[in-house]
N, C-alpha and C positions, 0 to 999 in steps of 0.2 A: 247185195248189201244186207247186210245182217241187224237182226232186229233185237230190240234193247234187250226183250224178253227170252232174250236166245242168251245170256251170256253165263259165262261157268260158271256154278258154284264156287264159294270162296272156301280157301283151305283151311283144314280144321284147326281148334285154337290148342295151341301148347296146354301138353299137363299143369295146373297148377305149383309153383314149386314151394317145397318145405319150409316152413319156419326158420330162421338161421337158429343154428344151438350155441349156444353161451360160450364163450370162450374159456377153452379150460386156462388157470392160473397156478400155476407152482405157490403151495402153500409156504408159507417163509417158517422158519425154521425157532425164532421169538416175535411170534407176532406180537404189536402192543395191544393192554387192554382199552377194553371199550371204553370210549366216553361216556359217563353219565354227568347226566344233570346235576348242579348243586340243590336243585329242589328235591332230588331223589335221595329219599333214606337209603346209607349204605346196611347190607345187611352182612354178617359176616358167612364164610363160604362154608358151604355145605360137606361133611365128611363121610365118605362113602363107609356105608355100615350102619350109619350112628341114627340112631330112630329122632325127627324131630321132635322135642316135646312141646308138648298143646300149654298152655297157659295157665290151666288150672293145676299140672305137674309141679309146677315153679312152689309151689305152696302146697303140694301135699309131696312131693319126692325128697327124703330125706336129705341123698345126696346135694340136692340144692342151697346155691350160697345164702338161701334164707335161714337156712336151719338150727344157726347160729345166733340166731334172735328171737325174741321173746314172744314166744306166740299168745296169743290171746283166745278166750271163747266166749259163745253167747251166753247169757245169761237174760230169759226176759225178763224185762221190766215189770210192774204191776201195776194194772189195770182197774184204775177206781171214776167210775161214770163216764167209760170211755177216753178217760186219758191216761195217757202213761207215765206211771214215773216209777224215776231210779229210786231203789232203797240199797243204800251204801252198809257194808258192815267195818263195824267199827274194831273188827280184828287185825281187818286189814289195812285201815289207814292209820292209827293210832301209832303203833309204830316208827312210821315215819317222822311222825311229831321231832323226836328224840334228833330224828337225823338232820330237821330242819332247823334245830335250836339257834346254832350258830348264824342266822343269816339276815341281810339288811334289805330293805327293798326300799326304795327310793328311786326319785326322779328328779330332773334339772330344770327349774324353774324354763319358760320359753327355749328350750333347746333339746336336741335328743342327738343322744351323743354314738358315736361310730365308735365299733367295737373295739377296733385296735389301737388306736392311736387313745382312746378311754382308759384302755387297761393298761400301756402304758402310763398314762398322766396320775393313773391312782397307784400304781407301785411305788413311782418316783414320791409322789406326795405322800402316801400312809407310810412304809419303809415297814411293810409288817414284818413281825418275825418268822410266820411260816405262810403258806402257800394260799391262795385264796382262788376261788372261780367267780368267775363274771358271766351273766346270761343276761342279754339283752331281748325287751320283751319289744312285737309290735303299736303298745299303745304310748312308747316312749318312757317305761317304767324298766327297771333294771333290779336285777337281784344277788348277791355278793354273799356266796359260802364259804365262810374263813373254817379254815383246818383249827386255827388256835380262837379259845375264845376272849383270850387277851386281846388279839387283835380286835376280835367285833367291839369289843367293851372301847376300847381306844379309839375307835371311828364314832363310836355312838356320845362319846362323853368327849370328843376335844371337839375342835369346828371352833366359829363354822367354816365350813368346806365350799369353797367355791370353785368355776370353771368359766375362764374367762368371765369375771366377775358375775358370775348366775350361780345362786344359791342351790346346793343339795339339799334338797329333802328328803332325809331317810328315817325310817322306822325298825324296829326291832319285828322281825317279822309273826306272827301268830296264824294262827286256822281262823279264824274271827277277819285279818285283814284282807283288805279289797282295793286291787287296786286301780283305784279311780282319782282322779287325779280333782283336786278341791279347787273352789275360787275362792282364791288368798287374796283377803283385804291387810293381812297382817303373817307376819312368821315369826316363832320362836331362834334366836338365833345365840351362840356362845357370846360373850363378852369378854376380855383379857382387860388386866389392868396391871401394868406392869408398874413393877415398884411400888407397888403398893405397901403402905407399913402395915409389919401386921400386928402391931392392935388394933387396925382399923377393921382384921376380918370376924367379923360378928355381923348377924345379922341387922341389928339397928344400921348400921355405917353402910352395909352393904345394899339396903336396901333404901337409904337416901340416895348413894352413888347412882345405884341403876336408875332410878328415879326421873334422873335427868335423860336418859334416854327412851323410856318408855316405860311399862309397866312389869317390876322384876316379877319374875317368878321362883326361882330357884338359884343356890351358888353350888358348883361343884365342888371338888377337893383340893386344896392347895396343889399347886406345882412350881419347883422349882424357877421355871421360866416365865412364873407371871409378874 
C-alpha cells in the first residue's frame, strides 16, 4: 500500500497565453464625422501649410479683416493729484458740430420704442422729403439725422407728435445737451386751431384762446391746414 507522501508530482502548468489582439476592421471608404457636442465650440479645419495666427496678429497683420476699420491709439490722459483726466482738443471735435446740425434727440413719454417698426411709423407720419437715420439709444432716448434740414425744421415746429397716444419729446440737438430724461409735471405741446378767422391771429386773441388751455407761450406760423 502506498503512502500519501509517495504520490507523483503534478504536471507543470500551461505557458500563460497572449493577450487576444484587436480585431482588425476594414476602414470604410466615407467614413461619418465625429459627433461633437452642442456644448463644444466648433472650430473651423485646419489647412496644411497655413501658420495659425496667435491673437494679437488679428490687430497688428495687415492682411486682417480688421484693417479696414479705424484704428485708434493711446493717448495718456493727465494726471493732476493723482487722477486722471481726459483733455479733449477742440480741433478735433468741433468739426463735427457742423455735421450734427441737422439732428433731433428725443424720447417717448413711458415707452421705448423698437427700432423697426419706429422708423417705420415715423416715415409714414413725417413723409420727409429726403432720407433721415434713426439710432436708437440704451437709456430709451433716440436720435434722428435728417439729410434735409427742412425736414428737421418740420418735425421741430409741427406736432405735437404722438405714438400710441404718448407724447415725443424732442429737442434740437447741441454739445451743451444731455440726455437725461426729466420729471415732467407739465409739457410744452403744439396747439391747431382750425378755422380760425384770421383777424383773430394776433397775439391778444391768441393768447386769450390758449389761455383756456393752459399757459401760452409762443404761436408758430400760419398754415394753410389750420
Amino acid at each position: 500500500m502506498a503512502s500519501p507522501f509517495d504520490l507523483p508530482p503534478p504536471p507543470p502548468l500551461p505557458p500563460p497565453l497572449n493577450p487576444p489582439c484587436a480585431p482588425q476592421v476594414r476602414p470604410e471608404r466615407n467614413p461619418p464625422p465625429p459627433k461633437c457636442s452642442r456644448f463644444l465650440p466648433k472650430f473651423a479645419p485646419a489647412v496644411v501649410g497655413q501658420q495659425v495666427s496667435s491673437w494679437k496678429s488679428l490687430f497688428t497683420n495687415p492682411s486682417s479683416s480688421l484693417s479696414n476699420e479705424r484704428s485708434l491709439s493711446f493717448i495718456p490722459p493727465r494726471v493732476d493729484d493723482k487722477e486722471s483726466i481726459v483733455v479733449l482738443n477742440p480741433v478735433s471735435f468741433k468739426p463735427l458740430i457742423q455735421h450734427w446740425e441737422n439732428v433731433i434727440v428725443g424720447y417717448i413719454i413711458g415707452k421705448s420704442p423698437v427700432y423697426t417698426p419706429f422708423l417705420q411709423f415715423l416715415k409714414k407720419k413725417w413723409k420727409p422729403k429726403a432720407d433721415f437715420q434713426l439710432f436708437l439709444h440704451g437709456n430709451g432716448f433716440f436720435t434722428i439725422k435728417f439729410d434735409l434740414e427742412e425736414d428737421c425744421n418740420f418735425v421741430l415746429e409741427g406736432g405735437p407728435w404722438t405714438m400710441e397716444h404718448r407724447p415725443f419729446i424732442l429737442r434740437k440737438w447741441s454739445p451743451e445737451l444731455r440726455m437725461e430724461q426729466e420729471r415732467l409735471s407739465s409739457i410744452p405741446i403744439w396747439v391747431r386751431f382750425p378755422n380760425l378767422p384770421l383777424n383773430l391771429w394776433n397775439l391778444d386773441c391768441l393768447s386769450r384762446i390758449g389761455s383756456l388751455i393752459g399757459t401760452p407761450l409762443v404761436y408758430g406760423h400760419y398754415h394753410p391746414m389750420m
